[in-house]
C-alpha positions as CSV (number, residue, x, y, z in Angstrom):
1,X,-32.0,-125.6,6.8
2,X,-34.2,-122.6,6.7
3,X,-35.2,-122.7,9.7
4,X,-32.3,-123.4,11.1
5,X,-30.8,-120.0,9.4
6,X,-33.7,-118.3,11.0
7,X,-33.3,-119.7,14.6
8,X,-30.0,-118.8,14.3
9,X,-30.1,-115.2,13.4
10,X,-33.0,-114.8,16.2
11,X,-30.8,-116.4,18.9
12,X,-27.9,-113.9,17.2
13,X,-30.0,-110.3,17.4
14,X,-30.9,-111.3,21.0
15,X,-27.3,-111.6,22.0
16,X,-26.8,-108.4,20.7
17,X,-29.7,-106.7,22.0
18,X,-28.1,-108.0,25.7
19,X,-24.8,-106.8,25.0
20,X,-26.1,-103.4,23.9
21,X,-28.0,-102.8,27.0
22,X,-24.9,-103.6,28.8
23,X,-23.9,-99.9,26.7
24,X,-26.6,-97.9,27.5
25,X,-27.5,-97.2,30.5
26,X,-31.3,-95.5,29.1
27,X,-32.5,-99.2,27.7
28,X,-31.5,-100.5,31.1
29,X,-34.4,-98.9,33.3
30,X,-37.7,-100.9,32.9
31,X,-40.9,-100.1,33.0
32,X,-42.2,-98.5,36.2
33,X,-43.0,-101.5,38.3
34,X,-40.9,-103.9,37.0
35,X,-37.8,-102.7,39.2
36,X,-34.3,-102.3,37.9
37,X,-32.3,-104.6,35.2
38,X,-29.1,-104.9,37.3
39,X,-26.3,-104.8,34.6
40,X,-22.8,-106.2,35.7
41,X,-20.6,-103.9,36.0
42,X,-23.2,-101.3,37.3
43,X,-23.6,-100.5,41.1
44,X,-26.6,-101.1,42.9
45,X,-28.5,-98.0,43.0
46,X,-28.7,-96.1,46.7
47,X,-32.3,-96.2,47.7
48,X,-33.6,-92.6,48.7
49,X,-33.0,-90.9,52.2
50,X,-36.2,-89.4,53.9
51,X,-35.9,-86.2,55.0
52,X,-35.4,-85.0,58.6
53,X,-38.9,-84.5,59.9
54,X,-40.0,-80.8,60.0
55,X,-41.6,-80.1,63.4
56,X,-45.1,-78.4,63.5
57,X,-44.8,-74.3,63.8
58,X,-44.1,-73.6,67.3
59,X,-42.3,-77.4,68.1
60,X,-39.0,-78.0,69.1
61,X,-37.0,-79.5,66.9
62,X,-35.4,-83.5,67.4
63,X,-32.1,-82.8,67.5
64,X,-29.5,-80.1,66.4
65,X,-27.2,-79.7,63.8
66,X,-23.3,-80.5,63.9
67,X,-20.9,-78.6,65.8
68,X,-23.6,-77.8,68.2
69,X,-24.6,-79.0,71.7
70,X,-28.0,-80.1,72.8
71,X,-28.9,-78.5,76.0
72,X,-32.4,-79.0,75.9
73,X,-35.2,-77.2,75.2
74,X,-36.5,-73.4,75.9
75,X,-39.6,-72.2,75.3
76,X,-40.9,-73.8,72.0
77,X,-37.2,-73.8,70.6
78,X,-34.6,-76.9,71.0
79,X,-31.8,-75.1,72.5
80,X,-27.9,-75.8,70.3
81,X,-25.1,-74.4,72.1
82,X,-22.2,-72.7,70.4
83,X,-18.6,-74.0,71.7
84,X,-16.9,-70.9,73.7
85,X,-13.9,-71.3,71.4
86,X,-14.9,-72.3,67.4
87,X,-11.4,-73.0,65.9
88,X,-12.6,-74.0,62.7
89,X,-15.4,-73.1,59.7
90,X,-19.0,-73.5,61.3
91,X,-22.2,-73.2,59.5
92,X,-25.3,-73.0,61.2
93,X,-28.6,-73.8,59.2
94,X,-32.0,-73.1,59.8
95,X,-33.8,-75.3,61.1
96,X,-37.3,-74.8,62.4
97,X,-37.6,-75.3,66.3
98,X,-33.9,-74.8,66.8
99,X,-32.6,-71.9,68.4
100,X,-28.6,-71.2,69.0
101,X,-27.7,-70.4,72.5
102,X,-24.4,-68.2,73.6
103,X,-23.2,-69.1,76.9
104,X,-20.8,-66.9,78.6
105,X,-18.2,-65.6,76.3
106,X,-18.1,-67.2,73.2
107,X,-14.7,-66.6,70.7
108,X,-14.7,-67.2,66.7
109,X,-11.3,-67.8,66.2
110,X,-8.0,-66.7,68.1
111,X,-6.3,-63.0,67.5
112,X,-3.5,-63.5,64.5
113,X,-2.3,-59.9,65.8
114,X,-2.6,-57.1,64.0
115,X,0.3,-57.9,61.6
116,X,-1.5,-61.3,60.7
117,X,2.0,-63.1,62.4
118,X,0.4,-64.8,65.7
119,X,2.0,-67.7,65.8
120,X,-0.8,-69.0,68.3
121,X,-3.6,-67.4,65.7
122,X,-6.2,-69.1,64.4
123,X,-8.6,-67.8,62.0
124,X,-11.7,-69.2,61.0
125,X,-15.2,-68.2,59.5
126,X,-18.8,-68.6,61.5
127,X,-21.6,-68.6,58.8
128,X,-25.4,-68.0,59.9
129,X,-28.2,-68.8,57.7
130,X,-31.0,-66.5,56.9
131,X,-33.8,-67.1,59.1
132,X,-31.6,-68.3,61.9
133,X,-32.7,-67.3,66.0
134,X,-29.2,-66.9,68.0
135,X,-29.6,-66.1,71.5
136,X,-27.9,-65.7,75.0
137,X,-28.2,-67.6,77.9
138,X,-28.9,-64.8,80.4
139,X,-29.6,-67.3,83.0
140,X,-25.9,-67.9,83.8
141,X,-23.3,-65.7,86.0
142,X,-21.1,-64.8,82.9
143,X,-21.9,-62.0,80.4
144,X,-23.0,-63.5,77.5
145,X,-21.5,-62.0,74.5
146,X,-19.8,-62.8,70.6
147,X,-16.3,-62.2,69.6
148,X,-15.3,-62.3,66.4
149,X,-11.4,-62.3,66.4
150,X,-8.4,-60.6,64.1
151,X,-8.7,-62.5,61.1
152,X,-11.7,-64.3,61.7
153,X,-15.3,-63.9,59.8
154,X,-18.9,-63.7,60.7
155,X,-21.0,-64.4,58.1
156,X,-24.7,-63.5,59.0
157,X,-26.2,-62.7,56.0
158,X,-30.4,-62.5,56.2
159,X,-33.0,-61.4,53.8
160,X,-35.6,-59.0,53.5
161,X,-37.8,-62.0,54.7
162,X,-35.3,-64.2,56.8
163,X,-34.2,-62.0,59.3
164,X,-31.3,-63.7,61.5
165,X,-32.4,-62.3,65.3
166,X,-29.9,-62.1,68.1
167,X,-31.5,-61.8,71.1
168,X,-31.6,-62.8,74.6
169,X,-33.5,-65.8,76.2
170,X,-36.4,-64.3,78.0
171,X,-37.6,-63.4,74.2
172,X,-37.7,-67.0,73.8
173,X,-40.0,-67.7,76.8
174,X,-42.3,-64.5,76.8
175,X,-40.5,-62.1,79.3
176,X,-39.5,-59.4,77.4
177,X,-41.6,-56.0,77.5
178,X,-40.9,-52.8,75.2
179,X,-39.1,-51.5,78.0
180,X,-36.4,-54.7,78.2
181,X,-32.8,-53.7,78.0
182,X,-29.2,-54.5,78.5
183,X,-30.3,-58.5,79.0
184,X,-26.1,-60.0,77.2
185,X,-23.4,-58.2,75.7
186,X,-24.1,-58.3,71.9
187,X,-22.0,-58.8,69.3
188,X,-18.3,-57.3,69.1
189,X,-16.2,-57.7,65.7
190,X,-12.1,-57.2,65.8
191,X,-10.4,-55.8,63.1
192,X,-6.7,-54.8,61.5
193,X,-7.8,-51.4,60.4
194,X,-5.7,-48.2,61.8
195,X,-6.5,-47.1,64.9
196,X,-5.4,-43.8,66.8
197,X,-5.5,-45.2,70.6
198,X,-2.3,-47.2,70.6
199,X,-1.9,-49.4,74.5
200,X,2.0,-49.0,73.6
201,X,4.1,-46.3,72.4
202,X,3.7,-46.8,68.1
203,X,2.6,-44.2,65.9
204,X,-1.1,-44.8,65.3
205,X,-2.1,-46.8,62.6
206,X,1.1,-49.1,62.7
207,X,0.3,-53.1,62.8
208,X,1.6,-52.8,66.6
209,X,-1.1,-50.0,67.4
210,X,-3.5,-52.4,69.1
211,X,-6.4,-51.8,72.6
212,X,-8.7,-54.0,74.2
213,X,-12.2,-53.7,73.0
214,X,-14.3,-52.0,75.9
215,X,-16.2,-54.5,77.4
216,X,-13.8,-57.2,77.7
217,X,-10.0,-58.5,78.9
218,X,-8.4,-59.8,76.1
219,X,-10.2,-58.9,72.7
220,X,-7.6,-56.7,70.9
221,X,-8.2,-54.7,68.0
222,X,-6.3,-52.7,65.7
223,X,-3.5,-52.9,62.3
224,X,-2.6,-51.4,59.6
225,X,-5.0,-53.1,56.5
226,X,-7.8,-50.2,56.0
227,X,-9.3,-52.7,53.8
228,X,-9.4,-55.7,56.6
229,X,-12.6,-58.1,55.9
230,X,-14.4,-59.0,59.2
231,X,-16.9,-60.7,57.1
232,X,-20.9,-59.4,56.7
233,X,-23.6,-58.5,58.8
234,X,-26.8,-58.3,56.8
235,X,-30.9,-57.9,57.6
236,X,-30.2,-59.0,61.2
237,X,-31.7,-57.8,63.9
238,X,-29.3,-57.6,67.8
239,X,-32.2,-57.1,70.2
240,X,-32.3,-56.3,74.2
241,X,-28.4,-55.8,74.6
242,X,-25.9,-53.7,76.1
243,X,-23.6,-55.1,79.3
244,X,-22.4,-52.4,81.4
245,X,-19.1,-54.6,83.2
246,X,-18.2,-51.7,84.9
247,X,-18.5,-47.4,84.6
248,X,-17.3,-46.4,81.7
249,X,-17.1,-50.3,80.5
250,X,-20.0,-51.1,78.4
251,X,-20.7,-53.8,75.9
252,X,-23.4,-52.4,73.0
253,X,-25.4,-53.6,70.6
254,X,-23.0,-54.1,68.0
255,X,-19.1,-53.2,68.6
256,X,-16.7,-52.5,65.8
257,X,-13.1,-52.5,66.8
258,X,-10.6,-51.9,63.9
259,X,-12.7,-53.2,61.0
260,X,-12.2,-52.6,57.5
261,X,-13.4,-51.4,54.6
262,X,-13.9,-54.9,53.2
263,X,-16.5,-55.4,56.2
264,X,-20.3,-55.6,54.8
265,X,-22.4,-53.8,57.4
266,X,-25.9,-53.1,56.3
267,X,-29.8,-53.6,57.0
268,X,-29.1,-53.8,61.0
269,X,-31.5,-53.3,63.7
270,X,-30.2,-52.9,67.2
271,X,-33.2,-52.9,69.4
272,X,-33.4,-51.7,73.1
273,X,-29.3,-51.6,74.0
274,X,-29.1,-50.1,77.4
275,X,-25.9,-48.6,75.6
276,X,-25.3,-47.8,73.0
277,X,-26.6,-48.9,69.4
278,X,-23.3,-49.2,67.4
279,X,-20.2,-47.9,68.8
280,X,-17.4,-47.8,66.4
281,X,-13.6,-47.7,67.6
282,X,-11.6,-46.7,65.1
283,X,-11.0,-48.7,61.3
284,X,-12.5,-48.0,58.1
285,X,-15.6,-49.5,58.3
286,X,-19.0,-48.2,56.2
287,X,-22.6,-48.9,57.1
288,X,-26.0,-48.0,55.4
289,X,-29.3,-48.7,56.4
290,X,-29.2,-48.6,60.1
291,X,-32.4,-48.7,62.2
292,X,-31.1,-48.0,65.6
293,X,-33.9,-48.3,68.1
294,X,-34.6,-47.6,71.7
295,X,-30.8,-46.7,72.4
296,X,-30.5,-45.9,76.0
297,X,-27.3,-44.2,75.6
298,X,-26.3,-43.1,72.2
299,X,-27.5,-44.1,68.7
300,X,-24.4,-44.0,66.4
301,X,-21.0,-43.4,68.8
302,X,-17.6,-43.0,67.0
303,X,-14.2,-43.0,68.8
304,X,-10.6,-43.3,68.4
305,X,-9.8,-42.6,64.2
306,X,-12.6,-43.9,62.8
307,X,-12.5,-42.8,59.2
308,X,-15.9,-43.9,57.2
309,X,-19.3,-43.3,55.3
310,X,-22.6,-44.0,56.6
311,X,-26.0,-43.3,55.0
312,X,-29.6,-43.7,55.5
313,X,-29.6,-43.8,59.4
314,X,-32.9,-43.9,61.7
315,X,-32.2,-43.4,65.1
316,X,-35.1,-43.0,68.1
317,X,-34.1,-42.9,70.9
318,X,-35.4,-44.2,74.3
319,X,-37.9,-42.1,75.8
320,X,-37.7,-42.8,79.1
321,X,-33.5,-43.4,78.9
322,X,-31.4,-44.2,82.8
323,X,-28.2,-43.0,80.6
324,X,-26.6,-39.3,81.7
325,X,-25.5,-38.5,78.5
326,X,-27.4,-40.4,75.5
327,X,-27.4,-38.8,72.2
328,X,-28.5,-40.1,69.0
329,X,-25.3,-39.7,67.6
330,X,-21.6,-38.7,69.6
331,X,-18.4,-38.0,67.5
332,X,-14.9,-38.6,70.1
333,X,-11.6,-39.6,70.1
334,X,-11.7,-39.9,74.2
335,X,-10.2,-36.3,74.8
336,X,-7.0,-37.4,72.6
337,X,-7.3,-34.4,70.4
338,X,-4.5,-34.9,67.4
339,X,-4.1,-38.3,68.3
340,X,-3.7,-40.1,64.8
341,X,-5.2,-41.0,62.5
342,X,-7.8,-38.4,62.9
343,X,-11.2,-39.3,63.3
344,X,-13.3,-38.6,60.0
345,X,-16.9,-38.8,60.1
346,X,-18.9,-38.4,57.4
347,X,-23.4,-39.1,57.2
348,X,-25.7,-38.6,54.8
349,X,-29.7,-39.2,54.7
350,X,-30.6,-39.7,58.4
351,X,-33.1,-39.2,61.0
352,X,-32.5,-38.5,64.4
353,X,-35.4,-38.5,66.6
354,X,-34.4,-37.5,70.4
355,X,-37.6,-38.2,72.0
356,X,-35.6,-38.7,75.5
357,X,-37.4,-36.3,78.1
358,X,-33.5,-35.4,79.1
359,X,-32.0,-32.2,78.1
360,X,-29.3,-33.7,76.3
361,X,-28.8,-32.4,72.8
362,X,-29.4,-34.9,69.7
363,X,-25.7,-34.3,68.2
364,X,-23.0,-34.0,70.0
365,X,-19.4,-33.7,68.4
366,X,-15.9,-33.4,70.4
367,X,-12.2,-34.3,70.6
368,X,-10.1,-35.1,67.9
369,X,-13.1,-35.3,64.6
370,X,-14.2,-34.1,61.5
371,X,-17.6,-34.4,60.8
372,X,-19.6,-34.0,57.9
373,X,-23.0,-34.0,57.8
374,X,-25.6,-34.0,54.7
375,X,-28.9,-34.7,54.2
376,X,-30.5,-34.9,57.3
377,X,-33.2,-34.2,59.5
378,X,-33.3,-33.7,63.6
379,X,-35.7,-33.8,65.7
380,X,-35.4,-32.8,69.6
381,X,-38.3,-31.4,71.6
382,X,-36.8,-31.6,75.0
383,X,-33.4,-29.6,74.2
384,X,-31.0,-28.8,71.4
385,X,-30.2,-30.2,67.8
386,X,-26.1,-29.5,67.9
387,X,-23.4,-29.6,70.7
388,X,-19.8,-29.2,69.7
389,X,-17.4,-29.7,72.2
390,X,-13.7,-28.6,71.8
391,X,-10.0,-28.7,73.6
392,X,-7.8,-25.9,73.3
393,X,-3.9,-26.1,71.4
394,X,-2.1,-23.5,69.6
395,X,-4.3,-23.5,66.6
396,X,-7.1,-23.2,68.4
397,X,-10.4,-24.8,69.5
398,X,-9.5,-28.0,68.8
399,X,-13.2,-29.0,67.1
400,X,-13.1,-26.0,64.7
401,X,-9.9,-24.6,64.1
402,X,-8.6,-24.3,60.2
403,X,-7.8,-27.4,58.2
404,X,-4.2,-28.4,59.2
405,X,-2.7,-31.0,56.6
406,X,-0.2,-31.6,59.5
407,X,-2.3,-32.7,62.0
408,X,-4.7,-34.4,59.5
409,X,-7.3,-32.0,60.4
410,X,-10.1,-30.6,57.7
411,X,-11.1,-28.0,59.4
412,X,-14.4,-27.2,61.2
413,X,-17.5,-29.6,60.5
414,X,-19.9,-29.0,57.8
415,X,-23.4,-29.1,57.3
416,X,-25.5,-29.1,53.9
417,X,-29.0,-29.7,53.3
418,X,-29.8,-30.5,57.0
419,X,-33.4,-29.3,59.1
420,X,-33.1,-28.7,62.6
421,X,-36.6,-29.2,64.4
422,X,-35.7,-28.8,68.5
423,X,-36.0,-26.8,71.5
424,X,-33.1,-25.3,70.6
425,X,-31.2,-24.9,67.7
426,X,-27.6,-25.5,69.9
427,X,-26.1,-26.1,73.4
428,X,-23.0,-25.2,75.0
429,X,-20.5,-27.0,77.3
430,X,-17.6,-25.7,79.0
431,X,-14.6,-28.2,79.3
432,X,-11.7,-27.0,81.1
433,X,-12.5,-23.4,80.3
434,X,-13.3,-23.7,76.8
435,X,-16.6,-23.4,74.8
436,X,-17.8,-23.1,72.0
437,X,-19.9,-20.2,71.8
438,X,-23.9,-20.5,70.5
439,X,-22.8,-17.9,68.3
440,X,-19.3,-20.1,66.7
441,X,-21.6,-23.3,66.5
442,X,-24.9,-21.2,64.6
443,X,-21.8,-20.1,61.9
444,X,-20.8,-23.1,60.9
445,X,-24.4,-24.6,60.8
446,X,-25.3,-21.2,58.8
447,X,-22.0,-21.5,56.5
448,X,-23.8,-24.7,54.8
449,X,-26.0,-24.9,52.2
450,X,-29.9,-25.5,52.5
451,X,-30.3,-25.4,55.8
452,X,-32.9,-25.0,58.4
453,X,-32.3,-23.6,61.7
454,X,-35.1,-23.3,63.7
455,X,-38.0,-25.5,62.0
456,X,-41.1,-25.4,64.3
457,X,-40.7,-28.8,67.3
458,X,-42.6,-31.5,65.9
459,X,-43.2,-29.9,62.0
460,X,-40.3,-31.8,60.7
461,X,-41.6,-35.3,61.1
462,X,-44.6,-37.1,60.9
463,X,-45.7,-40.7,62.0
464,X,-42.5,-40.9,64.3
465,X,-40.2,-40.5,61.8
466,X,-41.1,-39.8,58.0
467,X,-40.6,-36.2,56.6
468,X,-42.9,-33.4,57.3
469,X,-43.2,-29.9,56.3
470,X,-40.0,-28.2,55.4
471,X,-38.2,-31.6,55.2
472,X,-40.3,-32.2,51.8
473,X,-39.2,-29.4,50.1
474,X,-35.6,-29.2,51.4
475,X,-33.0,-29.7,48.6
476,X,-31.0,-32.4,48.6
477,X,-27.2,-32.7,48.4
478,X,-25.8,-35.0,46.0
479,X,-24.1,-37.3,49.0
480,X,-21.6,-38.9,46.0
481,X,-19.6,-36.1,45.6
482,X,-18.6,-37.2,49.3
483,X,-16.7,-40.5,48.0
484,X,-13.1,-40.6,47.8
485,X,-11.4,-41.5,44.3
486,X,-12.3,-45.0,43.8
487,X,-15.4,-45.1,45.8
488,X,-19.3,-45.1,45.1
489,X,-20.3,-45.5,48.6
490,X,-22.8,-42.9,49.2
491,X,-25.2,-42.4,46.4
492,X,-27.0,-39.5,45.8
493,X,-30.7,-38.8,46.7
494,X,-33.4,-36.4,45.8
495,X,-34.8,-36.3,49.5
496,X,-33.1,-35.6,53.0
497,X,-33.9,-37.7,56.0
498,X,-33.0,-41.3,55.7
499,X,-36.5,-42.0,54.6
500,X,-38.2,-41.2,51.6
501,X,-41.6,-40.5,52.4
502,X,-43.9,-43.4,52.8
503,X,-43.6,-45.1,50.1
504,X,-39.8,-45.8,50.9
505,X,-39.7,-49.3,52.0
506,X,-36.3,-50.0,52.6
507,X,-37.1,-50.4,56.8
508,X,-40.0,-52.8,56.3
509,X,-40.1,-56.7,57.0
510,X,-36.5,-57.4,58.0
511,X,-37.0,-55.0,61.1
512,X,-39.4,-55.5,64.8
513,X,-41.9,-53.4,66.1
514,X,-42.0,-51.4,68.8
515,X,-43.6,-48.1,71.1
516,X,-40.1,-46.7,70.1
517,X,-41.2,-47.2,65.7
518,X,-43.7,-49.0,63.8
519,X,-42.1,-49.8,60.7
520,X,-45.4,-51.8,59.0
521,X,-47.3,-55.1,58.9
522,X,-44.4,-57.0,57.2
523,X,-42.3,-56.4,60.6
524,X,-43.4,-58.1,63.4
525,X,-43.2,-57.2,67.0
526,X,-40.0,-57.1,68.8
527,X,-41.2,-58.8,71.7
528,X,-42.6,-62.1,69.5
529,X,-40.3,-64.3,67.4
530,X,-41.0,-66.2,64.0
531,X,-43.1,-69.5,64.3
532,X,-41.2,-70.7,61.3
């Protein structure tokens, strides 16, 4: 009877031990080796997916990711075509051996108008890893260019170390040279920001103040959000661009058409446009950290009520340009002088380095702008620093006559803590009878505090484009007392020039090299690409 009792309590504790490793799910693993207890009521587990193979450094990759089209391979890159039209949220990962190709015109999103009320609108978002290699099929008949729609995003955000590089297809097979240029259209981004160059008869800076972006037929730009959000544009690189369609009709490197102040625009390199570097038509828009190389026409060119910051700006420019009038920076409104809104420009710690053998002058300012200017060196050995421009109204020369709250003018531009190391200190152009004097432009540049006027050619700059002589002991002005109420923007700086000596390092890694700049070992050359 004992033993029975015994047998009976065994058989009992191993019921229970079953039914309590139907409860936890820890006692239900066995040993390694021994597989897996399969419990009812608990799924089978999913065996493990092996990765997608990683090609070898240098090997195209297998296949391409969604939403793309294999079109085979080029150079050691499988090639994944973008649709022309991307109606909905894209991503595009990296993935080694793949490169993204742009063929012909290719649209993110469709214009909501610049009231948001498009009834055939369709805004979306294109996201770009870090890392990624984008580039444009040059070998067709269409210009090859990017168009980021009212409404719609682009989201290319790099890294220091993960550069995403636009760039055109012979930089995928080994025929690009330092010299290359103007090989697809670049990248143009739309906006609902004000703009002053209305294609109807609205006030400026109404949501019916719209324009075509230069450079194409249909992209329209303009509204009335200052604070639109384009999305962000972060450590990329926009090599080898700049589509001329027709005179006076040029896409750039970068185009900004009406974009906001939500727009994130920083760490960009535009490399080698046979226009210009960024042109910027009107919005709110703020960049910083601009390395603007190679431009064959201008650097930095501002049109049509742009009203924004930028700081920490080196532009070289190309030595050798093709370009009549390249400047490393040019301030317009296209000869509409109170058009409104007015255009505001306002720089701080930059670097302009006119090496161009023509005897066009590194900053030239006309038309209907204000301009501020702080922190900054010039360099120009083949002709002037400074060329204002001006029309002619009944409050006089329209580039610096007296502030007018009226017409939304400041008044006449202002300089501080700027070194001019050129030729000559300014030029002179006469427009329809009316200059401005040598002697009206040296007042204003003379009317500013810690200025240099006449630094020796060449003793401003060293190594291409870090401070030199009077540069190093020029004192700075505090660039944040620039900000408008609610804004920390530009910071301030103990140092003019958009570099700080060589132990700045905010232009190294993310960036290519060139004969225009080195910028270190960490950047590579901007005829090479990644091999992983």
């Amino acid at each position: 009877m004992t033993i029975f009792k015994r047998t009976s309590l065994v058989l009992l504790a191993g019921t229970a031990c079953l039914a309590l490793s139907a409860c936890d799910g820890a006692d239900s693993v066995a040993s390694p080796g021994e597989g897996v207890i399969v419990v009812p009521g608990t799924p089978t587990p999913t065996p493990p997916v092996s990765p997608t193979p990683t090609p070898t450094p240098g090997t195209p990759a297998t296949s391409c990711p969604t939403g793309t089209e294999d079109v085979g391979i080029i150079g050691n890159y499988r090639s994944c075509r973008l649709k022309s039209l991307i109606t909905s949220a894209l991503s595009l990962p990296k993935v080694a051996g793949v490169a993204y190709e742009i063929n012909g015109r290719v649209d993110v999103g469709v214009d909501i108008g610049g009231a948001g009320t498009s009834p055939t609108g369709i805004p979306t978002t294109l996201t770009i890893a870090a890392g990624s290699l984008v580039y444009a099929n040059t070998t067709n008949a269409d210009n090859d260019y990017l168009v980021v729609n009212r409404g719609s995003k682009l989201i290319a955000e790099g890294t220091e170390t993960q550069p995403i590089i636009f760039t055109a297809q012979a930089n995928l097979t080994g025929g690009v040279t330092d010299e290359s240029q103007g090989l697809w259209g670049g990248i143009i981004l739309a906006g609902r920001a004000p703009i002053s160059n209305c294609n109807t008869t609205v006030p400026g800076g109404n949501a019916a103040c719209e324009n075509v972006v230069e450079g194409t037929s249909t992209a329209l730009y303009g509204g009335a959000i200052p604070t639109d959000n384009s999305g962000t544009i972060r450590y990329v690189q926009i090599r080898y661009s700049g589509t001329v369609i027709s005179p006076n009709n040029e896409l750039q490197g970068l185009t900004l058409g009406g974009t906001g102040s939500a727009t994130v625009l920083d760490h960009i390199q535009i490399h080698n446009s046979s226009d210009d570097g960024i042109e910027i038509f009107g919005g709110r828009s703020n960049l910083r950290y601009l390395a603007l190389t190679g431009s064959d026409d201008d650097g930095l060119d501002t049109d049509v009520g742009w009203q924004g910051f930028v700081q920490f700006v080196l532009a070289i420019q190309k030595p050798n340009n093709t370009q009549t009038d390249n400047y490393s920076t040019e301030i317009d409104s296209n000869g509409s002088e109170d058009a409104l809104p007015r255009q505001a420009y306002n720089l701080a710690n930059f670097t302009f380095i006119q090496t161009s053998t023509a005897t066009n002058a590194a900053i030239r300012l006309r038309g209907g702008a204000d301009a501020t200017f702080v922190n900054g060196i010039v360099s120009n050995p083949s002709s002037a620093c400074l060329n204002v421009i001006a029309g002619a109204d009944a409050g006089g020369k329209t580039t610096i006559r007296p502030a007018s709250t009226t017409l939304e003018d400041k008044g006449p531009p202002v300089f501080n803590s700027v070194v001019f190391s050129c030729l000559t200190p300014y030029a002179t152009t006469t427009v329809n009878g009316i200059t401005v004097t040598t002697e009206e432009q040296q007042a204003l540049f003379r009317a500013g505090t810690n200025n240099t006027e006449s630094a020796a050619v060449g003793s401003a700059v060293t190594g291409t484009f870090l401070p030199a002589g009077v540069s190093t002991t020029t004192t700075a002005f505090n660039a944040a007392t620039l900000n408008p109420s609610g804004s920390s923007f530009l910071v301030n700086t103990s140092y003019v020039g958009a570099v700080n000596g060589s132990t700045d390092t905010w232009y190294r890694g993310w960036t290519c090299n060139s004969n225009r700049a080195s910028f270190g070992t960490t950047s590579t050359a901007c005829t090479a690409l990644p091999t992983s």
